[in-house]
N, C-alpha and C positions, 0 to 999 in steps of 0.2 A: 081530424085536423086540428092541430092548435097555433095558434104566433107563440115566438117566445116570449114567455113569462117575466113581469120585473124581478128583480132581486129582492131579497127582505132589507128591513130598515138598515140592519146591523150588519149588511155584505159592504165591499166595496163599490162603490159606486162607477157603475158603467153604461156608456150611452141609452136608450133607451131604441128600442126601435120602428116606434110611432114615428110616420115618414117624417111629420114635422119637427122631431128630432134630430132627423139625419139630414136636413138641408147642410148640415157643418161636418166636417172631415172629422175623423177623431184625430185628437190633439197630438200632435206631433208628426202624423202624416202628411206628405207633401201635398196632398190633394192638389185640385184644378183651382183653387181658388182666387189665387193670385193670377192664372191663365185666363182666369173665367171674367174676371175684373180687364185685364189688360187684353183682353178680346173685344168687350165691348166699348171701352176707350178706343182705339183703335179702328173700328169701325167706325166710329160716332165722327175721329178726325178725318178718316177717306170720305163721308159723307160731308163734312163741309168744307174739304178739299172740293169737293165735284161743285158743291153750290157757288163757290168762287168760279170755279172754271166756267158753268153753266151761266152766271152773270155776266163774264168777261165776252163770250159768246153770243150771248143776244143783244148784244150792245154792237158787236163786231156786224152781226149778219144786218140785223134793225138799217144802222146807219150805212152797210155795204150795198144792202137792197133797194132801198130809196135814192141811193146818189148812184147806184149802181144798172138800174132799168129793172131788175131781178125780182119779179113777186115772187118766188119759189123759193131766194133767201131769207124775203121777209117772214113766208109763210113756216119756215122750216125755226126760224125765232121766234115766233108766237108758240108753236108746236112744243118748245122749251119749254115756257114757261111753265109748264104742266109737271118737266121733272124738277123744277122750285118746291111743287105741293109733295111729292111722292117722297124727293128727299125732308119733305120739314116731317110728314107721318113716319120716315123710318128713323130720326131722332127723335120723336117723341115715345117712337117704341123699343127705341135701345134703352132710353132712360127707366121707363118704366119695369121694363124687361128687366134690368142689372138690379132690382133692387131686392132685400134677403127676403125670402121666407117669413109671413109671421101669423098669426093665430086665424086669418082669416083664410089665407092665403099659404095652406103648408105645402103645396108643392112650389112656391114659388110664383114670380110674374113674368114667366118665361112666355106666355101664352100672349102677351102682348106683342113681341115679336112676330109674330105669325101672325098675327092681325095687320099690322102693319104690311109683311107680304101679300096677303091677300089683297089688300087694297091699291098695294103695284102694279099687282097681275093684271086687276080689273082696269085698269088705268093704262096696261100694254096694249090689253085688246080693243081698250076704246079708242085709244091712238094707230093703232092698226088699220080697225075700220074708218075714221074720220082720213089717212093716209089714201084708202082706195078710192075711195069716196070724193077726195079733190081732184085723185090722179083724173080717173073717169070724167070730172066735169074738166077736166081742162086741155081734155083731148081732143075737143070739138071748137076751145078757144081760140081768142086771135093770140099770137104769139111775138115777143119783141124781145130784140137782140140783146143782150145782155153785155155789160162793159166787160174786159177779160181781165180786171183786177178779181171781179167776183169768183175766177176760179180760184185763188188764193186763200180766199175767206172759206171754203169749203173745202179745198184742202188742209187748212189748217184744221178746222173742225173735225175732221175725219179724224187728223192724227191724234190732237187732245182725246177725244173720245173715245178713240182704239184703247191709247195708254192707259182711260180711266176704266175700261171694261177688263182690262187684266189685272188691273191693280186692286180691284174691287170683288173681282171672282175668285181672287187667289186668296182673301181676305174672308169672303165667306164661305169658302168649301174649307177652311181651315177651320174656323169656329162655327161652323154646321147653323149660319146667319141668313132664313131665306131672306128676309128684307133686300138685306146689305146684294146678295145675289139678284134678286129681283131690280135692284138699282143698276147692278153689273151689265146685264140683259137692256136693260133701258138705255144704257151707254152706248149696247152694241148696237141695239136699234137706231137711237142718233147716230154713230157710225156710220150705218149702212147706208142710210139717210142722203146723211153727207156726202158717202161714193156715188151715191146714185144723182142726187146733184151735181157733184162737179162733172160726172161723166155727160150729164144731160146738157149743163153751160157748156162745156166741151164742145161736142157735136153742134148745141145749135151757134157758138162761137165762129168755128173753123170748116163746119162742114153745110151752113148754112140753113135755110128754110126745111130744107129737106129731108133733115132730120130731125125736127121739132116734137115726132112722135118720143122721142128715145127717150128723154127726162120724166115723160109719164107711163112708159113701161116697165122702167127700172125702181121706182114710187111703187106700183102694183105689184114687183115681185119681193121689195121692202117687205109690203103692206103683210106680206104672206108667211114671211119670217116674224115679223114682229106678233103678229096674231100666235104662232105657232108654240114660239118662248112662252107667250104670254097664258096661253091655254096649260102650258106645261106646271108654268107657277101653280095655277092656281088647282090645278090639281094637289100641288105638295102642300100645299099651306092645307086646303082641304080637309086633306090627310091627319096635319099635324091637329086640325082642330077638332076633327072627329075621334081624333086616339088610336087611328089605326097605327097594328102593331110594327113594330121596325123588326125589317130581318134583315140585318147590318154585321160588319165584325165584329161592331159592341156588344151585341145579343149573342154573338156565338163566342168569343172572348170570354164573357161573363158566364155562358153555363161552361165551359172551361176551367177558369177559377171556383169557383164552389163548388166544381167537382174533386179540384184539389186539394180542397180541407180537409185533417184528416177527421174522420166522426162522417162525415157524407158518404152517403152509400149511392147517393143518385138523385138527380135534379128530374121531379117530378115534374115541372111547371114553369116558363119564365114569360109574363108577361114585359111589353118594354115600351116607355113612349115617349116623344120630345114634347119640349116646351121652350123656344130660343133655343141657345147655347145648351140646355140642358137637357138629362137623360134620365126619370123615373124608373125603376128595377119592380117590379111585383116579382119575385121569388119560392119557389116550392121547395124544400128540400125533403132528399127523405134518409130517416137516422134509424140505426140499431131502434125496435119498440121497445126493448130490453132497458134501455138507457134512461136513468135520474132525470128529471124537468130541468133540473140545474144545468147538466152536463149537456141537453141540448139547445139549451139557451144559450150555454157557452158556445156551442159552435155555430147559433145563427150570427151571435154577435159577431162572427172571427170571419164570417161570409161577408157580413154586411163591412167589417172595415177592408179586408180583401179587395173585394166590389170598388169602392171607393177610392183606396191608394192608388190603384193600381189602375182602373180604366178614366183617363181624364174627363167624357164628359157625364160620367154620372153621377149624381146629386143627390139621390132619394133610393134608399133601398128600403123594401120591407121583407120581411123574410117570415117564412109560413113554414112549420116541421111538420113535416108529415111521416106516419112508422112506416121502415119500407118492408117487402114483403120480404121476407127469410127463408122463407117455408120452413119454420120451426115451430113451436108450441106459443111461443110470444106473437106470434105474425100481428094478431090482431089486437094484443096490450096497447091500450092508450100510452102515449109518454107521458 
């Protein structure tokens, strides 16, 4: 097995294919760069879109609950304040995340994003359980009517937070952002929250004493969804951080492409892994043994720009020749 070889002093000069070289498209490729940048703008403005909203919200339920008889408002705004922390971690890991490639760091600091997920997740599940946890002690409590402005204040919150959970998952399944998703999820969980609230002010509103259990049943089946999201995140982030491999239509795309070069006889090997927005290539290919070091350097290169032009979130390729088998007298020639 060999990588390909640089060129001599005296050739033209062409990318190199040391990963930390190929963080950058080759020149004149449209690459994802400009995608990749206006990905994580983009996110960065849905996250302090949502911290607005999330302000405007606990402000709304705080002063609804207190003038309103409603602990369940109030409790449901203190319960916010937590997606204030989750959104300030996932701008602090978009920042870090968008920034290029550089000697320390040649795959990038995509891997900060994925930290920042992680730490949503962990923050779904503890909001899950601290959710079942109230439900259960307040089923045994004394229980008091609530004004019926308060179903308003949680309707409205339902609606805001519905919109911010589509607006925000359509946002990270687009640029493959678990943070920005795991914020998504935290939306739906407020959401669900909020139905479960106002259906519970509801009942014990209109249908009186008698239905006081309903507002802590509907909390408990919350509590079960949110845990569940939340379990799921932190599997992916997990994933992302231990380097498990992606088998995605990136992965199968890309042995695709490098099969279509021509000089490739066959894609021995592709390893593949995320970091944020981004997509790492380990590469195997395998070439005529017969063939000049030159000539198959020229075709890792023409893989590795291939790779890049054309699949937007990939960032780093490295490419590995390997001689394929011919069953000819060259089989086993080194390139």
């Amino acid at each position: 097995m060999t990588d390909a070889p640089a060129e001599p002093s005296d050739a033209p000069r062409r990318p190199s294919l040391e990963p930390s070289a190929l963080n950058q498209h080759p020149e004149g490729a449209p690459g994802p760069g400009g995608e990749r940048t206006g990905g994580y703008t983009k996110a960065s403005a849905a996250i302090r879109l949502g911290v607005g909203v999330n302000l405007l919200l606990i402000a709304a339920k705080l002063i609804g609950g207190l003038a309103g008889n409603s602990f369940v408002l109030i409790a449901d705004a203190l319960s916010q304040v937590g997606d204030l922390l989750t959104s300030a971690a996932a701008l602090v890991g978009m920042h870090v995340a968008r920034r290029p490639a550089d000697a320390g760091h040649p795959y990038g600091h995509g891997r900060a994003e994925s930290l920042a997920g992680a730490y949503i997740a962990l923050v779904l599940v503890l909001m899950a359980g601290g959710i079942g946890y109230e439900a259960i002690r307040r089923m045994t409590g004394p229980q008091v009517r609530p004004e019926t402005f308060t179903l308003w204040i949680a309707a409205g919150s339902f609606v805001l937070k519905e919109l911010l959970f589509r607006y925000k998952i359509r946002l990270g399944r687009r640029y493959r952002l678990t943070s920005l998703i795991g914020l998504a999820w935290d939306h739906r969980a407020d959401a669900l929250i909020s139905l479960a609230v106002l259906a519970g002010l509801a009942l014990v509103c209109f249908g009186g004493p008698a239905f006081a259990w309903a507002n802590e049943v509907a909390a408990l089946a919350v509590a079960g969804g949110v845990f569940w999201a939340g379990a799921g995140l932190i599997r992916q982030t997990v994933g992302e951080l231990m380097d498990t491999h992606l088998d995605n239509d990136v992965v199968r795309e890309a042995r695709d492409l490098a099969r279509s070069v021509a000089g490739v006889v066959d894609v021995e090997k592709l390893r593949a892994r995320k970091g944020g927005m981004d997509v790492s290539l380990d590469i195997h290919i395998e070439v005529d043994p017969a063939m000049s070091v030159r000539d198959s350097h020229r075709i890792a290169q023409e893989v590795s720009r291939r790779l890049c032009r054309q699949l937007e979130p990939v960032q780093n390729v490295l490419v590995h020749v390997e001689p394929a088998d011919l069953g000819d007298e060259h089989t086993h020639r080194p390139v």
